[in-house]
Structure formats: structure tokens, C-alpha cells
C-alpha positions as CSV (number, residue, x, y, z in Angstrom):
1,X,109.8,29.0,131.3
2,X,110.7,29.0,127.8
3,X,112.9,30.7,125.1
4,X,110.4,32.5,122.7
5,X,112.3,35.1,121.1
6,X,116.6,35.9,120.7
7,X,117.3,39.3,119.7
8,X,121.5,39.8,119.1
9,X,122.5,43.6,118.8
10,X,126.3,45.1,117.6
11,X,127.3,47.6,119.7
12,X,131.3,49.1,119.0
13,X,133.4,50.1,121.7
14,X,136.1,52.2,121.6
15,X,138.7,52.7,124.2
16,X,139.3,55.8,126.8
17,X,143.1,55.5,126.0
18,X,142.8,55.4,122.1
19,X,144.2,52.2,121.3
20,X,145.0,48.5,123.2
21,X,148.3,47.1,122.0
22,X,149.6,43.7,123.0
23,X,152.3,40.6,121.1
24,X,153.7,40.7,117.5
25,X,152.5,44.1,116.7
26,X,148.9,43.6,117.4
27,X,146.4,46.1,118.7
28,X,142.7,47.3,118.4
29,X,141.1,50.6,118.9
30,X,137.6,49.7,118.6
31,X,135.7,46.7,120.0
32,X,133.2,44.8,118.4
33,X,131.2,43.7,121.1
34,X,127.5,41.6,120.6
35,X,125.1,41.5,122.9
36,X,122.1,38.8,122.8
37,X,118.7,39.3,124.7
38,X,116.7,36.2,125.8
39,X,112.7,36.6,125.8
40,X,111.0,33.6,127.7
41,X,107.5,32.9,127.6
42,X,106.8,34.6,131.2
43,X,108.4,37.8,129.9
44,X,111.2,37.8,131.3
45,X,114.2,38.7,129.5
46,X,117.8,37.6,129.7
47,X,121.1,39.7,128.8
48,X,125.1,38.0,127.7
49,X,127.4,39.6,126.1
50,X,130.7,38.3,123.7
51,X,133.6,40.2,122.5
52,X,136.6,38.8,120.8
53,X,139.7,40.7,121.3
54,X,140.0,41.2,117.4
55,X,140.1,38.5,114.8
56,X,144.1,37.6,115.5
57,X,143.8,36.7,119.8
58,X,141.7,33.6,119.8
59,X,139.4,31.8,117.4
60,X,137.1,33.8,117.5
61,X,136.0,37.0,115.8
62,X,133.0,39.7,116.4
63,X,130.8,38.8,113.0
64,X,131.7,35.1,113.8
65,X,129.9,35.8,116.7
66,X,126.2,36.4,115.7
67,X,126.8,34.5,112.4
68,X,127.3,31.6,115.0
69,X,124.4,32.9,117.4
70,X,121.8,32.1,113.9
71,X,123.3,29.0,113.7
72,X,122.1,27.9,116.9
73,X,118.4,30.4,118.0
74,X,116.4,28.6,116.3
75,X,117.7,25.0,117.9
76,X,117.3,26.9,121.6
77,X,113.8,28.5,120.7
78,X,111.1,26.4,122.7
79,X,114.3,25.3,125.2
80,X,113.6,25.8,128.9
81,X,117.1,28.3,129.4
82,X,117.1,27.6,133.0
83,X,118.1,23.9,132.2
84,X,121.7,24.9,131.6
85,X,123.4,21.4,130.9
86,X,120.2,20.6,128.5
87,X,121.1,24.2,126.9
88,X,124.6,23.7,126.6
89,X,124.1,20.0,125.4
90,X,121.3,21.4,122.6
91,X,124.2,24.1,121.8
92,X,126.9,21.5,121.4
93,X,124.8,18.9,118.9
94,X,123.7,21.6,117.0
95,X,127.5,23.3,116.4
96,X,130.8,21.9,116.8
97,X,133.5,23.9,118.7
98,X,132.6,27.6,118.2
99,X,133.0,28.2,121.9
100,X,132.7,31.7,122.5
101,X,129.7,32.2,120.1
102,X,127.7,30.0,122.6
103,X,129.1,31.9,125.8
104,X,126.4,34.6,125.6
105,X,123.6,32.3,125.1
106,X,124.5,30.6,127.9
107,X,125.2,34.1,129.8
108,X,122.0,34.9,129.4
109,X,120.4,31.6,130.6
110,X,122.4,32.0,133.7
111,X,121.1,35.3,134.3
112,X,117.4,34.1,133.5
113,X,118.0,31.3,135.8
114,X,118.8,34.0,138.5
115,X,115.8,36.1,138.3
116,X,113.7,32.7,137.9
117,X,114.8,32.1,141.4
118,X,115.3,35.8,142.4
119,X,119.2,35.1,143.3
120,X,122.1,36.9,142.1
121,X,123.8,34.3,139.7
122,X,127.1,34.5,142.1
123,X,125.0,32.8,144.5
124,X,124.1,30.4,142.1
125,X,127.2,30.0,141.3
126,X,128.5,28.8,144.7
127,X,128.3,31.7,146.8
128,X,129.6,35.0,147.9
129,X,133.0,34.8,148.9
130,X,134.0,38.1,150.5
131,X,132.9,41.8,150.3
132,X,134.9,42.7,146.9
133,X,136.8,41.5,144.1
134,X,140.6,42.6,143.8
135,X,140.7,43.9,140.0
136,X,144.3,43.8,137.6
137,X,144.5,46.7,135.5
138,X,146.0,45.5,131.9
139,X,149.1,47.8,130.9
140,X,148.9,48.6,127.0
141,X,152.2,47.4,125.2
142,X,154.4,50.7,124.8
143,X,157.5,52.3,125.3
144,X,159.3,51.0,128.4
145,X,158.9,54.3,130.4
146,X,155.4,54.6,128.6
147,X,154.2,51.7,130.4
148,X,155.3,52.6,133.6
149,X,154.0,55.7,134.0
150,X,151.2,54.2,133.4
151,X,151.4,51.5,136.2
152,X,151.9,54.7,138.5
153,X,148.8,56.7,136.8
154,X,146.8,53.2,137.6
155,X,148.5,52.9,140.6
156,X,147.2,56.1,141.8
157,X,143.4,54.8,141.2
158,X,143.9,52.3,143.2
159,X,145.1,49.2,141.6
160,X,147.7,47.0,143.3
161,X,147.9,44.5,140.3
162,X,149.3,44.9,137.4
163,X,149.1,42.4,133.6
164,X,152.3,44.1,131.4
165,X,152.1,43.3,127.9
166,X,155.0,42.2,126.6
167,X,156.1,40.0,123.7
168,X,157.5,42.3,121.4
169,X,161.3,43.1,121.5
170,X,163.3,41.4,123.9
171,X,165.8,43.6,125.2
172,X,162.5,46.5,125.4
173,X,160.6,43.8,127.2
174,X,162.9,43.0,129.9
175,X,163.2,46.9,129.9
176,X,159.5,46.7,130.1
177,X,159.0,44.5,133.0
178,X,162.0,46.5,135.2
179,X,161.0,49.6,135.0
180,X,157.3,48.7,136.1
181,X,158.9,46.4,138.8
182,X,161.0,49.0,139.8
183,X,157.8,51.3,140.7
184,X,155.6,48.8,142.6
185,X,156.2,48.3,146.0
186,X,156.6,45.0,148.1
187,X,152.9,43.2,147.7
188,X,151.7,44.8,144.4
189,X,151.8,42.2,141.8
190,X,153.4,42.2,138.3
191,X,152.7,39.9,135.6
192,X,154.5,39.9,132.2
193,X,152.1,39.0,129.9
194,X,153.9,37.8,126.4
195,X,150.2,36.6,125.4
196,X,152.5,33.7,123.1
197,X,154.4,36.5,121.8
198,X,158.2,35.1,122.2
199,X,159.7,32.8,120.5
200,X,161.0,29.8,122.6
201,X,164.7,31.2,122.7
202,X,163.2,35.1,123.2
203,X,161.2,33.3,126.0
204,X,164.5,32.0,127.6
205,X,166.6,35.6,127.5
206,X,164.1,37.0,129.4
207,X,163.3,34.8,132.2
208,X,166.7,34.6,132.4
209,X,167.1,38.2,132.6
210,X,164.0,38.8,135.3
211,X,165.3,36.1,137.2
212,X,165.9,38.0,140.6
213,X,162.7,40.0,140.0
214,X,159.3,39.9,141.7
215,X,157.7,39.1,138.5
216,X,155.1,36.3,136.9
217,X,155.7,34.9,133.4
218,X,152.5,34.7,131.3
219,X,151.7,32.5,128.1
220,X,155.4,33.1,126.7
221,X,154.8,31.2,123.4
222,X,152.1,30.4,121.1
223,X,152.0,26.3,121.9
224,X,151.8,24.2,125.2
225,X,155.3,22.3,124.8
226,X,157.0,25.4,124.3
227,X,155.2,27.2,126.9
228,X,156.1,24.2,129.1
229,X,159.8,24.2,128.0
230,X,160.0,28.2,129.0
231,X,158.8,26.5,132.4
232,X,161.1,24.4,133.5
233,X,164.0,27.1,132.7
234,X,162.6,29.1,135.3
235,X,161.7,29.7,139.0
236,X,159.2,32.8,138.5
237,X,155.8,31.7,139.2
238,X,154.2,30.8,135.3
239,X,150.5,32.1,134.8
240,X,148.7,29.8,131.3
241,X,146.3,31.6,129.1
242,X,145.9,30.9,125.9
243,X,146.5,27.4,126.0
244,X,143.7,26.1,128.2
245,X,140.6,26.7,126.7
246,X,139.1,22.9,127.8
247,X,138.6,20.6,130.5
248,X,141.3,18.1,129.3
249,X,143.5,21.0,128.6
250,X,143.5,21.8,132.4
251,X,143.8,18.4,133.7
252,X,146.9,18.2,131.0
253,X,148.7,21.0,132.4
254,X,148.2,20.2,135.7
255,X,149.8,16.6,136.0
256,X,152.8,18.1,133.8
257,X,152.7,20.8,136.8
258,X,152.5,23.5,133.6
259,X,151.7,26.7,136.1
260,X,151.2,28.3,139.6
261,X,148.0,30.5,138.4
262,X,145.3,29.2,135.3
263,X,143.8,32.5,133.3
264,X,140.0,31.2,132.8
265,X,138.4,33.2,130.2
266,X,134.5,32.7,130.1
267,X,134.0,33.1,126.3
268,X,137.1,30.7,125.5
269,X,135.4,28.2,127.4
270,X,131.9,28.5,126.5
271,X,129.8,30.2,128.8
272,X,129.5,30.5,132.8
273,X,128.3,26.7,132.7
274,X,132.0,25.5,131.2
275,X,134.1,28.3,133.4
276,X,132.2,27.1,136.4
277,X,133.4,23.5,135.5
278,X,137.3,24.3,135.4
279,X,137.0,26.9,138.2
280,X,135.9,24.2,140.3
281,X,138.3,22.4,139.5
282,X,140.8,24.4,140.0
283,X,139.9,24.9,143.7
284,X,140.0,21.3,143.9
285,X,143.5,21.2,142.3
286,X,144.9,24.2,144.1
287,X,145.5,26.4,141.2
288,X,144.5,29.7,141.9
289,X,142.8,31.8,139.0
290,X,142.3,34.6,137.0
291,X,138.9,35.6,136.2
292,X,137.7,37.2,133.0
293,X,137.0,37.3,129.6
294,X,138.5,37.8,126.3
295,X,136.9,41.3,126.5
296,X,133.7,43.0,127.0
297,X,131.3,45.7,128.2
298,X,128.8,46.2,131.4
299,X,127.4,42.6,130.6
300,X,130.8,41.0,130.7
301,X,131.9,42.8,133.5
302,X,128.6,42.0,135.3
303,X,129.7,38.3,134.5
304,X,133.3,38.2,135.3
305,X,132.1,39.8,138.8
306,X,129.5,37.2,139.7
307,X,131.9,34.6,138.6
308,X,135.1,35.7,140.8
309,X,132.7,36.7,143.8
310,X,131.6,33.0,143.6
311,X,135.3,32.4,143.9
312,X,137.3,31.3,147.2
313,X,139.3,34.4,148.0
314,X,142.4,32.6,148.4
315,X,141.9,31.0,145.0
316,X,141.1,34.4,142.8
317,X,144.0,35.2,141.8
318,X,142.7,38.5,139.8
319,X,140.1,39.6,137.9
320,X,139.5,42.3,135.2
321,X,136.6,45.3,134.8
322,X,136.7,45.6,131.3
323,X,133.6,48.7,131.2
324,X,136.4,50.9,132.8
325,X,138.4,50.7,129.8
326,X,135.8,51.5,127.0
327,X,133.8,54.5,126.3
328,X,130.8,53.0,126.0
329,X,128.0,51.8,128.5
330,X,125.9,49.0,127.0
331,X,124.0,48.3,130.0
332,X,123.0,49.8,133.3
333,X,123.5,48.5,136.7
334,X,127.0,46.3,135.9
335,X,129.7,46.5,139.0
336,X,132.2,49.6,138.7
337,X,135.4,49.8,139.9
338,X,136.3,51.2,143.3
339,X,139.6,51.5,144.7
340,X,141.2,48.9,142.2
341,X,138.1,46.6,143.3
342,X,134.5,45.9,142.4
343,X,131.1,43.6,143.9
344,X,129.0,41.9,142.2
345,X,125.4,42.7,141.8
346,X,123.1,41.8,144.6
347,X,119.9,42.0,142.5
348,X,118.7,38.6,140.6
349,X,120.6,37.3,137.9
350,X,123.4,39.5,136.8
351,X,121.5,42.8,137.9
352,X,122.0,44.6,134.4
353,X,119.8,45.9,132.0
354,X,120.6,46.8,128.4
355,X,120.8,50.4,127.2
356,X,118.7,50.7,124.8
357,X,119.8,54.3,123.6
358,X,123.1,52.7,123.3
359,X,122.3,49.6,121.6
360,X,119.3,50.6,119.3
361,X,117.5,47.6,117.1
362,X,118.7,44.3,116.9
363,X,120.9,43.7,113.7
364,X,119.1,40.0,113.9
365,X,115.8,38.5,115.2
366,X,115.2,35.1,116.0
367,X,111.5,33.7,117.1
């Protein structure tokens, strides 16, 4: 098998609730997702999918995106993409850094490698680890009894986890987080997500403050050391995000026992190859996860639930169904959410297809 052709489409997706607001002031209303489609010589065809959370989350951004993606087709064209390490290893020489532009190239590998072998990539992955994934629903930054109405409205669709954004004002965040708390009953899961948000003293008021509640801390500040600092000045159970976007950065916050619970974003780290890598890992560590991505449609959700079912159970902390939040279906046949849970695809590869009403003609071809 070999890549012949890589077509990248833009596809914008808005949100049912209007707008997502997190940290600092920050929100988006409208997604700019890109999708890239693999031919092979055999003609079969590949689908991954990228979608920064705006241009002011990561390092990342949605025109960086396919500007990056025609950096790299015409290394990949002629590559067999069910080689992943050679991919990712072509990718790397030919492009420095630039993570999430390569995640949907290697996406898409994975899920020609899956119907190559006529497996659904979670099997390739590792396995299927139980009947269904147990899904966090991601509580847009608001007024303080805003956001907990909206915990109960979630609630009542089944969700049992719950991500709070927080990292705005302190005395509304702690506001924030015991209001939700207050709703949620013993075994539902809260986690106050500052997404680096606080300042290290704004970070030590409020774990403080929440100290007698049921609560995890998230990403408090923008840098390690701080995040580290916010740490050790409390016994609520510390989730890392932003900051571990490598291999070394993992084994790094490990031996300084930075966190109970890693978040493991697919297009931070690369790809399904790299996530795989630190997932792994992490089961070997005994750091239990949360599985997702930055954002996305169908083909990110299709991801995100092949890599979490591949997941030991006790291990998968969470994980997110990002199509339930947009408008806008790229691709048919990604997981949907039932009862606060979804399942990965049992058809080969990820078990999508794009939309091509939706998605119309590439904005780029590569051959």
C-alpha cells in the first residue's frame, strides 16, 4: 500500500450553546476544524481530523494546520502509511515540532492501517477494554449559578463527570466550583479546570478555599514549577494538561510526583502513534488518564473513542465526545453519546466516513 494522493478540506464548526468560554477571558464560537483524506494506491482511503481550540490554547492554530499539512504531503506521497514509526519518522525529518499539524496525517494512517487488516484501530491499539467509555461533559466558564445549572441540565443527560472552567476571578471561581459541588452527588466527579488561568498566589486562595471539597485541581497556572508549587500546597487530587505535551515531559512530572491524573491530548502529542506511547506509559506508571483532544468533530471523536476503549478501565480516567457539542457532522458513522457514555466503532479502522455534502472540495490537493 502506498500514499498516492492527500486531499485536506476546512470545515467550520459552530457550537449548539453559542459560544465556549474558558481562562483569562478567552472563548470561541466557531471551530476551525481540517480534515485530511489519505488515497493509497489500492483505493483505499484514509480520514484524521485536527482542530486547535483557537489560536490562544496551544501552539497551534487552524490555518497553521494545513499550511503545515503542505509542508509535509509531498515528503509522505509514495510512503507506505501503514508503517507508522517510518511515517512519523518521515514527518519528524521533514518538520520540526509542529505537533498537531502531523496528528491527522498520522490519524489517518492509523485508520488505513485498520482497514488494511480489517480491525478497528482500538484493537490495534491494544484492545477492547470494556463495553463503553465514561464521557466528561466540559462546563463553559460563566456565571457561578450559570454553570451549575448547567452541570444539572448535563446531569440530566446522563453525565456523571464533570471539567468546570475556571480561571477567571477568584472569589467567582471558588463560587464556581461550590455551587457545582454542591449539586453532584457522592461519586459524580468534579474537576476545576483553571486551564493555566491563575496566577500562582490566585492558585493558592482557591485550593485553599476548596480544601474540604470533593473537587480536582486542573492546570492552575501557565508553567510547570508553578503548577508544581500549587501542588504541594494542596491535598485535592491535581489533574496536568497543558504542560505535558512530550515523552520527557511525562517522565518529568512523574518523578517530581507532579499529579494523580495526566490529560493526554492526541493532537498536542502528535498523532495516535505518540498518545499511544505516553498512554502506555502511563498504565505502566499508574497514572490514570484523560482521553481527548484539543477539539474536534466526528473524526476526532471516532479517535478519542478508539483510543480510550484501548484503555484499561481502571486507568481511563475520562474522556470527551466533542461531535455532541458542535452543530456540524463532518463524517458519518463516529461513536455518539449515550447516557453520558459512548463505544468505539467495531468496523475497520476508525469506522467513519467523510460527509461530503458537509465538507465540499478540498481547499488543497497534494499528488
Amino acid at each position: 500500500m502506498k500514499i498516492t494522493a492527500i486531499n485536506v478540506y476546512q470545515v467550520d464548526l459552530p457550537l449548539h450553546e453559542g459560544r465556549y468560554a474558558w481562562a483569562d477571558g478567552k472563548y470561541v464560537d466557531v471551530f476551525d476544524s481540517t480534515v485530511v483524506e489519505i488515497e493509497t494506491d489500492d483505493g483505499t482511503r484514509g480520514y484524521g481530523e485536527v482542530c486547535p481550540l483557537g489560536p490562544f490554547y496551544l501552539p497551534a492554530y487552524g490555518p497553521g494546520a494545513r499550511t503545515g499539512i503542505g509542508e509535509l504531503a509531498p515528503h509522505l506521497l509514495g510512503a507506505d502509511p501503514t508503517q507508522l514509526s517510518v511515517v512519523n519518522d518521515i514527518m519528524d525529518r521533514a518538520l520540526l515540532g509542529h505537533a498537531y499539524v502531523k496528528s491527522p496525517l498520522d490519524m489517518a494512517c492509523w485508520d488505513l492501517l485498520g482497514k488494511a487488516t480489517g480491525m478497528p484501530v482500538c484493537e490495534l491499539l491494544g484492545g477492547r477494554y470494556g463495553e463503553r467509555v465514561v464521557l466528561y461533559r466540559a462546563i463553559s466558564q460563566s456565571a457561578p449559578e450559570t454553570m451549575a445549572v448547567d452541570v444539572a441540565t448535563y446531569r440530566d443527560q446522563g453525565y456523571t463527570r464533570f471539567q468546570l472552567k475556571v480561571g477567571g476571578d477568584v472569589a467567582d471561581d471558588i463560587q464556581r466550583i461550590g455551587a457545582a459541588r454542591e449539586i453532584l452527588d457522592r461519586g459524580e466527579v468534579l474537576v476545576a479546570d483553571a486551564n493555566t488561568g491563575w496566577l500562582l498566589h490566585e492558585a493558592a486562595r482557591v485550593v485553599d478555599a476548596v480544601a474540604g471539597l470533593d473537587v480536582y485541581i486542573e492546570q492552575p497556572c501557565r508553567s510547570y514549577e508553578e503548577s508544581l508549587s500549587v501542588r504541594r500546597r494542596t491535598r485535592r487530587p491535581f489533574v496536568l494538561d497543558e504542560n505535558i505535551d512530550s515523552l520527557a515531559a511525562l517522565l518529568r512530572a512523574h518523578r517530581d510526583d507532579a499529579m494523580d491524573v495526566v490529560n493526554l491530548k492526541i493532537s498536542k502529542l502528535g498523532g495516535l502513534s505518540r498518545a499511544r506511547q505516553l498512554r502506555d506509559l502511563c498504565v505502566s506508571l499508574g497514572v490514570a488518564m484523560t482521553l481527548e483532544d484539543s477539539w474536534g468533530g466526528d473524526i476526532v471523536t471516532a479517535a478519542i473513542a478508539h483510543l480510550a476503549h484501548s484503555t484499561p478501565e481502571d486507568f481511563r480516567f475520562t474522556a470527551t465526545d466533542f461531535n455532541s457539542y458542535v452543530t456540524v457532522r463532518n463524517a458519518h458513522g463516529a461513536p455518539r453519546r449515550e447516557d453520558g457514555c459512548m463505544r468505539a466503532s467495531r468496523e475497520p479502522g476508525l469506522g467513519v466516513t467523510l460527509d461530503a455534502d458537509v465538507l465540499g472540495e478540498p481547499v488543497a490537493r497534494y499528488r
